[in-house]
N, C-alpha and C positions, 0 to 999 in steps of 0.2 A: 317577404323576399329574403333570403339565404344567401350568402355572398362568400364563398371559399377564393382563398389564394395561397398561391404558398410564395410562404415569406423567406427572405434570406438572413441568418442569425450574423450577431455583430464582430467585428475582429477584434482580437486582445491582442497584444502583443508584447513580448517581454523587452525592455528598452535595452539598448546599446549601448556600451561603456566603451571606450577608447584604452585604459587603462587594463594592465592584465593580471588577474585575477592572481593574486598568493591568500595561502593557505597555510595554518601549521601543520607538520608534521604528525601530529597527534591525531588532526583530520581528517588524513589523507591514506593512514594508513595503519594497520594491525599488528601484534606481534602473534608471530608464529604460534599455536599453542594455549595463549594467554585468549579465552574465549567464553562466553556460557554456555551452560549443556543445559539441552531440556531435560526435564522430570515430566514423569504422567502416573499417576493412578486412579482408580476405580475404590469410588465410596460411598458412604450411603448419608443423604442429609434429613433428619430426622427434626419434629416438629411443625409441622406444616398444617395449616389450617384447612384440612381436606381436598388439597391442592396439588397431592403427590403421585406416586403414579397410580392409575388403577388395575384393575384383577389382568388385563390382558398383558401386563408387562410382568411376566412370568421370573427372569433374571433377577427383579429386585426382592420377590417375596423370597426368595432361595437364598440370595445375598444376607436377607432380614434372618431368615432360620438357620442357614449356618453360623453368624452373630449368634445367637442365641443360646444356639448349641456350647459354643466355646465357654458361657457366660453360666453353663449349667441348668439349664433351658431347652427341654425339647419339644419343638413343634415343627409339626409337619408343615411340609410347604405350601401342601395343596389346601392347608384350613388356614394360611393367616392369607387376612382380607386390611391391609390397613392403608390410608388412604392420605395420612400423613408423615409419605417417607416418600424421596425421589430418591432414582439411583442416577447417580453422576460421575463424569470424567473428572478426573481435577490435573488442571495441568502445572508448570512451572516453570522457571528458568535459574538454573544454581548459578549464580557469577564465578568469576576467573577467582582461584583461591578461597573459596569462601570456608570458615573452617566452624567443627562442630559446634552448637550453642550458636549461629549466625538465625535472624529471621529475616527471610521469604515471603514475597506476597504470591497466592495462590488466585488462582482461578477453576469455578466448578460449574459444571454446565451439564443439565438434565440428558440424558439417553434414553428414557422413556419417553412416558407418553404424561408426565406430569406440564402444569402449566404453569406454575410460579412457585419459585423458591424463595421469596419471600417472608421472614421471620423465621426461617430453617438454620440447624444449627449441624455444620460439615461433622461425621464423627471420624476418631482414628484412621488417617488415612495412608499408607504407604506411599511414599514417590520413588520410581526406580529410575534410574537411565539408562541410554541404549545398551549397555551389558551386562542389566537387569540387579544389579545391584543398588539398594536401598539407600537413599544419598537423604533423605527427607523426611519427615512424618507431620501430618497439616489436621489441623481440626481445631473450630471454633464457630464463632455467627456468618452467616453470608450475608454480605453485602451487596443487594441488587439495585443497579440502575433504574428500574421500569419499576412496576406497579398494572395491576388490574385491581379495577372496581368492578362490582355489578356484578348479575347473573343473567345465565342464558343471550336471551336478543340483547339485552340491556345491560349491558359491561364493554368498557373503555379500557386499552392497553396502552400503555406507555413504556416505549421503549424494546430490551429483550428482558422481561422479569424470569427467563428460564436460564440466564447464562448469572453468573453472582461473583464475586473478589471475597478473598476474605485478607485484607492489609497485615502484613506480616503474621499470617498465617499458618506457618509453617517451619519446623525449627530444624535446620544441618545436621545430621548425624553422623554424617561422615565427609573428609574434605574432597572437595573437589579436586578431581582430575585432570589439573592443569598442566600443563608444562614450564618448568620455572628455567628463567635464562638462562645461559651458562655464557663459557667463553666468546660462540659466534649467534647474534642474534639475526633472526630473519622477521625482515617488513613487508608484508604483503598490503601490496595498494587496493584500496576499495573499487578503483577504476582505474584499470591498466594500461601504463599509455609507456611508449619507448622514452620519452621528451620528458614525461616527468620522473621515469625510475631514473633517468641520468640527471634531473638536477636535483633530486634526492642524494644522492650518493653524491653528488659534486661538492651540498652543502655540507653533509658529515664532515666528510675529508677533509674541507677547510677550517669547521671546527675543531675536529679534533687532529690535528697537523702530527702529524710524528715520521720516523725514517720511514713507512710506507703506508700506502692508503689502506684506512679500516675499514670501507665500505666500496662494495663492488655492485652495479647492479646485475642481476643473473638473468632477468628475461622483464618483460614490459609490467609483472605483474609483481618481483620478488625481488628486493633489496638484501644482500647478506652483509652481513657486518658483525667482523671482529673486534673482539673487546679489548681497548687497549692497556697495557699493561699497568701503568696509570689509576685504571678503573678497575681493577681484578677484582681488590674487596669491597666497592661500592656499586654494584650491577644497578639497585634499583634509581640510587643519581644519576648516574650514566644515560640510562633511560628516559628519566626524567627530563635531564635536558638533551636530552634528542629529540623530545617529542616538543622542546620549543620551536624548534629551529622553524625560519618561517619558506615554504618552498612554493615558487611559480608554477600556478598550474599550467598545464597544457593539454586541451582538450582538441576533439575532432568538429571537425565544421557540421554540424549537423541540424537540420527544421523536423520540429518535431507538430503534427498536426493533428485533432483530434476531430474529426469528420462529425460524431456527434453532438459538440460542443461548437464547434466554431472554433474552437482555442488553436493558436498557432505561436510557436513559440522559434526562434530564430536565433540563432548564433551569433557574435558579433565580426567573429570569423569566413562569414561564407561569401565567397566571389563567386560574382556573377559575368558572364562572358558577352561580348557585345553582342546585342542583341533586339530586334521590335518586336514588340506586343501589340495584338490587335485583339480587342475582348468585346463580346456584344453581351446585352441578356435579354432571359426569353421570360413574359409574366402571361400567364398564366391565368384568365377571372372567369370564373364559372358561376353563374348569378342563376338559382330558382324561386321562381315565383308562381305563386299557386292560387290558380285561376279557378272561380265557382260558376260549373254548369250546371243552370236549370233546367226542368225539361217545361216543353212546352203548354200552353193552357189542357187542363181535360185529360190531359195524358199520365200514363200507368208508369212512365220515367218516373227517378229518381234524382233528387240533386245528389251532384259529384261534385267532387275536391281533383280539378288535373291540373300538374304539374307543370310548367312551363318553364323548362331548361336556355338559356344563351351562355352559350361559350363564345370568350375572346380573346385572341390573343395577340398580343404586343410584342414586335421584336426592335429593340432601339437597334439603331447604328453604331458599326464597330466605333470602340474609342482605342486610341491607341496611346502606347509606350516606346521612346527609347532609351536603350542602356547604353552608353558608351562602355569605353572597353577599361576595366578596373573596376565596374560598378560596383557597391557595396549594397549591404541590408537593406541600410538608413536611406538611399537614395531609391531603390525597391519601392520600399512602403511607403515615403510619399509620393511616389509616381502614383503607384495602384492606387490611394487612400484618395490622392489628385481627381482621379476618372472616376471616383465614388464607385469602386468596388470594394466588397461584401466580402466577410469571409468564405462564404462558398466559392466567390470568384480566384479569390487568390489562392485557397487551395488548389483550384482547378487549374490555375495557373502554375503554380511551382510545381505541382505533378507535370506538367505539358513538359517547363524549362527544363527537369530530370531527365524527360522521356528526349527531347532535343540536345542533352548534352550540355548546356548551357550555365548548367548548375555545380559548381563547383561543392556539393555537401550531400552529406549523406542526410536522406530524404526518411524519417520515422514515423508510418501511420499506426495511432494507437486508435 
């Protein structure tokens, strides 16, 4: 007997603080300029225990014989066969300022058809940035996560042994292309709210008090502030203690829900409008059992194997909710958690109280 149902997965919920949330400065937001730029180039990692690309990845034996050429070495492309060389992306990230003689950790990751890079050693590798100018040069051992064992049917992979690190792998040749402060600096918030660019700027100004205010906010996402005279020849202290300062955040009321997961995560800000809830649920049991006919005495019958299907289903009686009017989250979730509903139920539910108006938050299905 076979017994399917479909089950409903369990609620999580991120708890409630009453208290509102502060944050530094430093956390909340960027300087203008002051950022990392990617790096990428194209290399080739050599040493591989026949594990590299094969004949059909045509780019890396080209990549091999131009190397070779430079090296005083001529062979044609279409005669080298070697099976211990992958060709790979290598990517990077150059930090804010970082100046020549700096190491970089690199990342190299196979583009052909090789399968482990494993015991491969990255060679000379150019890194450019988006305006193709040479910020980098990376080469040494790669460092892969994974591993294969075995051959053919009989081999175990762990992990991605075709993507590898190589831990400061890579040396600065040229400085990064940052923007260094000057007299007016600009804070760009990681998440752009009216409420907190104004007590951004509220806190500066108090801090640094003088005959007019050094910080404006310009739009929900861009803090400007001038340097006050004070600070002329010390931009990077000025900085420094700006980014103590500790500033109240203020976020939007918003349920973020994850339909695949069950996960539902709540605000501690979200009002709920009066309201009743009436929720039923529907199960669902479809039960096979598999019955053995014979055929009769003397007879040219066969025994069979038939199937014998019962479906049934169950629908409880609505349970019901009320919200008086101010409801909050906390008094939400033990109502619904009260009538033993399920995360699917309360999704279902806080999509209804959206689609009803009743929901005072912005509703985010990932």
């Amino acid at each position: 007997m076979t017994c399917h149902r479909f089950l409903l997965l369990p609620l999580i919920l991120a708890p409630s603080v009453d208290v509102q949330a502060a944050s530094r400065l430093k956390d909340l937001a960027s300087i203008e300029g002051v950022r990392e730029n990617p790096l990428i180039g194209y290399g080739l990692v050599v040493g591989l225990a026949g594990t590299g690309d094969k004949r059909t990845t045509i780019f890396s034996t080209q990549s091999l014989s131009n190397m070779l050429e430079k090296m005083g070495v001529s062979v044609s492309a279409t005669n080298v066969r070697v099976q211990n060389m992958a060709a790979v992306m290598v990517t990077a990230s150059l930090p804010a300022f970082a100046q020549p003689g700096t190491r970089i950790d690199v990342t190299a990751a196979a583009v052909g058809d090789a399968n482990n890079l494993q015991g491969g050693i990255l060679l000379m590798t150019s890194l450019r940035g988006a305006n193709g100018q040479v910020y980098a040069v990376a080469q040494g051992p790669v460092v892969t996560g994974g591993f294969v064992a075995g051959r053919g049917g009989s081999s175990q992979t762990v992990n991605h042994p075709t993507v590898g690190r190589l831990p400061g792998g890579a040396t600065v040749e040229r400085a990064a292309p940052s923007v260094e402060p000057t007299s007016q600096i600009r804070l760009q918030l990681r998440n752009g709210d009216y409420a907190t660019a104004s007590r951004v700027s509220a806190a500066v100004n108090k801090t640094f008090a003088g005959p007019k205010p050094v910080a404006q906010a310009t739009n929900s996402g861009l803090i400007t502030v001038s340097l006050p005279e004070d600070w002329k020849d010390r931009v990077p202290e000025f900085i420094a203690r700006m980014e103590e300062l500790v500033i109240e955040v203020d976020v939007a009321a918003r349920i973020v829900v994850n339909e695949r997961t069950g996960t539902i995560v709540i605000g501690k800000d979200v009002r709920i409008s009066p309201v009743a809830i009436l929720h039923g649920s529907l199960t669902v049991e479809i039960k096979t059992k598999l019955v053995v006919s014979q055929p009769g005495p003397f007879s040219n019958g066969t025994t069979q194997v038939v199937p014998e299907q019962t479906v049934t289903a169950k629908d409880e009686p609505a349970k019901n909710v009320v919200l008086r009017d101010g409801a909050t989250v906390d008094e939400l979730v033990r109502s619904l958690t009260a009538i033993g509903s399920s995360a699917r139920d309360i999704i279902a539910i806080l999509q209804n109280l959206r689609a009803a108006g009743a929901l005072d938050a912005e509703l985010e299905v990932i």
